[in-house]
N, C-alpha and C positions, 0 to 999 in steps of 0.2 A: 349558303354556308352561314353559322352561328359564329358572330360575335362572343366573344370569351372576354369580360373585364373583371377586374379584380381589384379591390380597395388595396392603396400601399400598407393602409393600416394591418390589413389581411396577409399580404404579402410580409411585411416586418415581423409581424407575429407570429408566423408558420418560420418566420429565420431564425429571431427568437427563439423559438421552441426548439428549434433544432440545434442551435448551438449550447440552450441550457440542457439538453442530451445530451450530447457531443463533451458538455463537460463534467456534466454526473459522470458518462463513460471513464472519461478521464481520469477522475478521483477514485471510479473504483479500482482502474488499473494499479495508479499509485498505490493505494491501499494494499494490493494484492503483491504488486512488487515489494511493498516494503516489510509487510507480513511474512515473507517467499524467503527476505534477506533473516528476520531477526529469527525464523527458525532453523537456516542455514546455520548462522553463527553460535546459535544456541546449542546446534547438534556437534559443533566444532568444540563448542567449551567441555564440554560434557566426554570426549575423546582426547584431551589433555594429560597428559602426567601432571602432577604436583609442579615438577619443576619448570614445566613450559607455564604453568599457573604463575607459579609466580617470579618467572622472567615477566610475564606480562603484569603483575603486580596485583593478582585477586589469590585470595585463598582459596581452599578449596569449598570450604563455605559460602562465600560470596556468589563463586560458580556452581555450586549447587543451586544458591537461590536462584540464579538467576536462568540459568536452562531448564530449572522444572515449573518456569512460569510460561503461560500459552503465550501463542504467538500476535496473539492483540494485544497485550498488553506489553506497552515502551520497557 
């Protein structure tokens, strides 16, 4: 039977690797939820009355600007 050793160096590093995946993955979810939210919201201003506009205090101007901007951008 073969012997199997492995540097911890080796070892930490393949963990390493795995948890800075693990958290790119992470970042891209956030990203994707929070892109998911501000077109959500964006599609919601855009289906207003004037008067639910400005109960919430934007014109209708404001909420134009601001639903006809993509979803990357804050």
């Amino acid at each position: 039977m073969a012997q199997v050793s492995c540097s911890s160096s080796t070892v930490t590093g393949h963990h390493a690797a795995r948890r800075q995946s693990a958290s790119a993955f992470s970042r891209l979810v956030n990203h994707l939820e929070i892109w998911s939210e501000r077109h959500r919201a964006r599609r919601a201003l855009a289906g207003m009355s004037d008067a639910m506009l400005k109960d919430i205090g934007l014109s209708r101007g404001e909420a134009t600007y601001e639903w006809e901007k993509p979803f990357w951008r804050p």
